[in-house]
N, C-alpha and C positions, 0 to 999 in steps of 0.2 A: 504493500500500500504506500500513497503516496502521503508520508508521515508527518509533512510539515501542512497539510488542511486534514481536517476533523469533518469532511462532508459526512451527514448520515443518509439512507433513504427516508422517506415520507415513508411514515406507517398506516396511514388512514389509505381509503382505497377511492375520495370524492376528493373534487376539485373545491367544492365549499368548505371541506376542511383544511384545505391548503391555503386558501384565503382567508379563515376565520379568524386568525392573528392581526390581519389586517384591516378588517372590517368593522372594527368596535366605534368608529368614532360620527359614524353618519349612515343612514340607511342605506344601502347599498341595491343594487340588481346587476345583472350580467344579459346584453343586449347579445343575443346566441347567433344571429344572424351576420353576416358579412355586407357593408351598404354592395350596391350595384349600377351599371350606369349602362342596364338597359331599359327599351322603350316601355317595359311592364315595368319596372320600380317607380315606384311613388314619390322616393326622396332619392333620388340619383345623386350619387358623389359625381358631379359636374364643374363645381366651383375651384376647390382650393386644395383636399386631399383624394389624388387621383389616384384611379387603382385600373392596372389593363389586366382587364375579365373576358377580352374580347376585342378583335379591331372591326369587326362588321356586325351586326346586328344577327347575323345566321352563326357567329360563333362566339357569344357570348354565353358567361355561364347562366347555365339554363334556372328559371325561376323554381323548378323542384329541386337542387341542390342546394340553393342559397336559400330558400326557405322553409324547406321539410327537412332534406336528407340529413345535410350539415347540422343546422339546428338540435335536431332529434340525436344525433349521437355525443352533445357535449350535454345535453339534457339528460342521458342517460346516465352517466357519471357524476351530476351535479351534486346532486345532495339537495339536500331539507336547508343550508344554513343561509342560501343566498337565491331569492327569488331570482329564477331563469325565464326571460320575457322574450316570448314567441309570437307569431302573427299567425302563424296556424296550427293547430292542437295533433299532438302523434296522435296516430291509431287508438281506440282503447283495447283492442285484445293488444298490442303492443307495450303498452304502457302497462297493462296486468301483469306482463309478463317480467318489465322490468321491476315490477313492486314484489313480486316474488322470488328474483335472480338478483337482484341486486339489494333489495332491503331500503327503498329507499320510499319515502311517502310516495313524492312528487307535489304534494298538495300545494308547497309553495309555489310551484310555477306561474307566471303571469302573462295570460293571454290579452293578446293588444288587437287593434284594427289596426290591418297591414297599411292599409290608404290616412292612418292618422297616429300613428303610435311616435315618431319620434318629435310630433308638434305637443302631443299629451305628457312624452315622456321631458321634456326641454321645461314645458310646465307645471309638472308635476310636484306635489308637495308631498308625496307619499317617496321617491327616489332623490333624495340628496345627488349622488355620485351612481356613474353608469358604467361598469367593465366592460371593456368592447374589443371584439377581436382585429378591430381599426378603425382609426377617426372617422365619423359620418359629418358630412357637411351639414346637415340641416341639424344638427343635434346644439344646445350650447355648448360654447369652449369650456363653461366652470362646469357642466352638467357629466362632464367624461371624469375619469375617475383617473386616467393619466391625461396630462395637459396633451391638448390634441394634438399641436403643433409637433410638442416633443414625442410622442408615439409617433405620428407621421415621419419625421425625419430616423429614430431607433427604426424604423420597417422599410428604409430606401438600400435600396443596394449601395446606392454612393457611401454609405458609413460604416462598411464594414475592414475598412482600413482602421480606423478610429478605434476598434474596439480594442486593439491591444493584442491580440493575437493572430500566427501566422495565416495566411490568406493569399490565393495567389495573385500576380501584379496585376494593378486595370485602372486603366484612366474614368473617367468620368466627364460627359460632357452633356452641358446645357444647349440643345438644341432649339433656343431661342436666340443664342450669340453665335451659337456653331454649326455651319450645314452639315447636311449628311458629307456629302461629298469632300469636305476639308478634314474630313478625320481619316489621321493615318492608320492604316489598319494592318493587323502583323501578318506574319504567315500563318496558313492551315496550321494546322486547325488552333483555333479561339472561337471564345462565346463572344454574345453580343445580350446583356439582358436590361429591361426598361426597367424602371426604376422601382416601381409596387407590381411585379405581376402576380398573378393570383394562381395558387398551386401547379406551376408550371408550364404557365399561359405569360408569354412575355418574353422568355426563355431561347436562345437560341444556340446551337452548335452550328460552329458556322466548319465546313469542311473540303467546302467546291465552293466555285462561284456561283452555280444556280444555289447554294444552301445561303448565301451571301445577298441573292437578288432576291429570295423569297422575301427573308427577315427584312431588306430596305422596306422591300412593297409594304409589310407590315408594322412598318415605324413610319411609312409616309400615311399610312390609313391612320395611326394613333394621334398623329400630328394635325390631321385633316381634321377628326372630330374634338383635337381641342384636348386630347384627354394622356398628353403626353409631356413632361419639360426635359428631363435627363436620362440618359442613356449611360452603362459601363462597357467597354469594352475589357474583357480579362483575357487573362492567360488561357490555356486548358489541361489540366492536370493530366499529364501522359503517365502510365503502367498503374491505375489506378487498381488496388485490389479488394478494399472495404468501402462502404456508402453509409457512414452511420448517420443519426437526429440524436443529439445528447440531449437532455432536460434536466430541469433543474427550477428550482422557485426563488425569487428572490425576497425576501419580506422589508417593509418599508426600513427596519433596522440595518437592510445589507446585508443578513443571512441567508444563508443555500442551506436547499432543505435538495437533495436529490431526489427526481423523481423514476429515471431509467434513460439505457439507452437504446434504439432499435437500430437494425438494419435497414434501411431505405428499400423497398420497390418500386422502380422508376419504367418507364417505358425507354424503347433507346431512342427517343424524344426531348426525354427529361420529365415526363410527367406522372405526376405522385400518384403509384395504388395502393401504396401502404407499406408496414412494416414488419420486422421479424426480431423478435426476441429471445434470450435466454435468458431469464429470471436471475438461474442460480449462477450461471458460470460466467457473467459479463464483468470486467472488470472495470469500472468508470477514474480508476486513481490515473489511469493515464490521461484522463481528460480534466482532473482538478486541473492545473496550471490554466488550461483555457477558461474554465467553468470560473475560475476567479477573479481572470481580468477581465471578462464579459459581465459577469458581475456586478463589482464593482464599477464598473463605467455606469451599465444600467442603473445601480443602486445614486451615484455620482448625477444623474438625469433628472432621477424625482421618480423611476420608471419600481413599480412594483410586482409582482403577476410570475406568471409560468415565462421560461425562456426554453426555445428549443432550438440549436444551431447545426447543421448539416455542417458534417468533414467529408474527406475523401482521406483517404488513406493509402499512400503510394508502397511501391516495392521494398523501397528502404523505407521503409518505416516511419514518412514524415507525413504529418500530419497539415492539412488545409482547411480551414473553415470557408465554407463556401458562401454560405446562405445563415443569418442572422433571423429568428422569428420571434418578438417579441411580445407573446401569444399565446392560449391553446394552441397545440401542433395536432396536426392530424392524427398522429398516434399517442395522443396523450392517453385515452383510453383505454388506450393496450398496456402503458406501462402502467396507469393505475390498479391493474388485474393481477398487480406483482402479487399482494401478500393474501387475496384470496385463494390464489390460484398454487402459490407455493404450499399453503395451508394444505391442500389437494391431491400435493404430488407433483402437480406438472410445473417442468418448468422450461417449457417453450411452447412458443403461442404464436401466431401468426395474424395479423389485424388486413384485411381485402375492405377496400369499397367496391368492386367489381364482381360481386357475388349476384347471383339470381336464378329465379326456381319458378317452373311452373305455379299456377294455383296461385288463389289467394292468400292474405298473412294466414288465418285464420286456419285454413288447410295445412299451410308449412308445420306451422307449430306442433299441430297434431300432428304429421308425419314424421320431423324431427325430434319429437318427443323426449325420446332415449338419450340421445344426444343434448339437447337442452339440459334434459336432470342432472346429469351424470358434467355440466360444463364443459362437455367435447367442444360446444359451439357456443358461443357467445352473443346474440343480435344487437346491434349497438342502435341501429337504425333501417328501418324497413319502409318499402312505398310502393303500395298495389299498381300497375300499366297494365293498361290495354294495346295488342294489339294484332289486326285482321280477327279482330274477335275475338281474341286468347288472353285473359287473365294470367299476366305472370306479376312476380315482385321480384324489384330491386332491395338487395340487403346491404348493407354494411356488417361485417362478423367478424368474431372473433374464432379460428382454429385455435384449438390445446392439445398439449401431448404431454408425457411425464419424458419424454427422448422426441428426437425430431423426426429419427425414425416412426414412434407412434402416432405425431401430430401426422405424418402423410400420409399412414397407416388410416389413420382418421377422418381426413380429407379426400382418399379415395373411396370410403365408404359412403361419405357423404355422397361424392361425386355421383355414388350409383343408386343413392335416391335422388337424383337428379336436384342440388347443388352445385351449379356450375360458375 
């Protein structure tokens, strides 16, 4: 162990208890949603903190991710201790299912009008302060619970030189002073990533020149609607052999509370499906050194909440922070499954949003049955589709194994009741 930090893990298995130290001083809520700035969002971040979810209106993220899918799996995990304020209600055999799997009420959650919730919540006398997974333009600046500004700039690609730890080399440029076309650009391969993109949307591996003409075309689209200022060009980490998400909690005092670390599943795109853990045999002291100056700097901000930071991890052994999220991370879920799940036996788990299964929720549950009781499978979040007339659902889930050999043991089983 790395003996000069005293990091522990988080004992609790909710996101409300990891916040509850920091909660005492004003009523709190947790807005579960992501803003958006497509033509169905209501309050579209348009003004001031931009986020690219999308360059054309046909590939923006879609309004059941940003307001069921996403939503409903950090609702899963919340806890009782911090009202979770949603604009539309999970499933109720879902929600049954989480009051029985996971132990948790839910009673606090707080349902809003999607077409008037951050005008209600800005005015509201029942929320002091509002955790958010990033600054919403329409919301107040005193009404966020990290100043927005400083969340906005902690969440920009341009500041991850700042943090103090290694990171490979990248310019940064203000594409209001600098054209496309005046930036020098290195040899194949480097990225090219916009400055908020949204889980892997913005992102580009640049490798050929058509990979090169694609990404302009879509920095000239971000530019066109307005919804772009800076640009990083990086390095690109060549003999890459690990993809990890560290996390960890900062509390207003400037303690780390460790919460786990996963393996990344990426597309070879770059785009997030999830992650892979080992409970019992991940060793995180090779990552205090980072987890401290990131920290600290955060702590140094005013910035309190979950932090989760993507490395790469090269052949020699050197380690790159890629991506800075000062946030719930996608897989926080999955690491808070640590101390039930080690209670259990298992200690590797596997976290998919690309899970789906004939039938309705209602059917699944009863078919995966066994599997549910026994915590083979985990549902973090569920959403019934139609289509050509066939009822199937989208899952988000958790796989478990006591060996990883069992977790695929597991997952092929699943597979052949038609989890796919």
């Amino acid at each position: 162990m790395n003996s000069k930090y005293n990091f522990q893990y988080f004992q609790g298995s909710s996101l409300s208890d990891l916040f509850a130290q920091d909660i005492t001083d004003a009523s709190y809520g947790f807005i579960l949603n992501y803003p958006a700035t497509a033509s169905w969002a209501a309050y579209p971040n348009l003004k001031k903190y931009f986020i690219q979810d999308g360059s054309s209106e046909a590939t923006k993220t879609s309004f059941d991710k940003i307001c069921q899918k996403e939503p409903w799996k950090i609702l899963a995990v919340l806890g009782d201790r911090i009202p979770g304020i949603v604009t539309i209600p999970p499933p109720k055999s879902l929600l049954e299912y989480w009051q029985e799997h996971f132990g948790f009420s839910y009673s606090n959650r707080s349902m809003m009008d999607r077409l008037t919730y951050l005008d209600d919540l800005s005015h509201s006398e029942h929320f002091d302060k509002l955790i958010t997974l990033f600054p919403f333009d329409h919301l107040k600046r005193e009404k966020h619970a990290i100043d927005s500004d400083t969340h906005y700039r902690l969440l920009s690609k341009v500041t991850l030189a700042e943090l103090g730890v290694q990171c490979p080399k990248y310019e940064s440029y203000n594409l209001h002073t600098c054209s496309l076309e005046d930036i020098q650009l290195p040899e194949f391969p480097y990225l090219i990533k916009t400055s908020h993109g949204l889980s892997g949307e913005g992102t580009y591996i640049i490798k050929s020149p058509s990979d090169l003409n694609y990404c302009l075309e879509e920095i000239r689209k971000y530019l066109n609607i307005k919804l772009l200022d800076q640009i990083i060009v990086s390095e690109f980490v060549k003999n890459e052999v690990q993809n990890y998400c560290v996390q960890f909690y900062v509390n207003k005092a400037g303690e780390i509370t460790l919460i786990g670390t996963t393996g990344q599943l990426v597309t070879p795109e770059g785009n997030y499906l999830g992650g892979l853990i080992d409970y019992r045999n991940t060793d995180m002291s090779k990552f205090f050194e980072m987890i401290a100056a990131i920290g600290e700097y955060a702590h140094k901000q005013g910035y309190f909440g979950v932090i989760g930071f993507d490395v790469l991890e090269d052949q020699d052994g050197q380690f790159y922070m890629i991506d800075a999220n000062f946030r719930v991370n996608g897989s926080t879920p999955l690491c808070l499954q640590r101390n039930t799940l080690l209670g259990l036996g298992k200690e590797v788990a596997k976290y998919s949003s690309d899970y789906r299964m004939e039938g309705t929720l209602n059917s699944i549950l009863v078919t995966l049955k066994p599997e549910l009781d026994r915590k083979d499978l985990i549902i973090l979040s569920a959403l019934e589709k139609v289509k050509y007339g066939k009822i199937y659902t989208e899952i988000y889930a958790i796989v478990t194994g006591e060996t990883i050999q069992e977790m695929h043991h597991i997952e092929h089983k699943l597979q052949n009741k038609g989890l796919h």
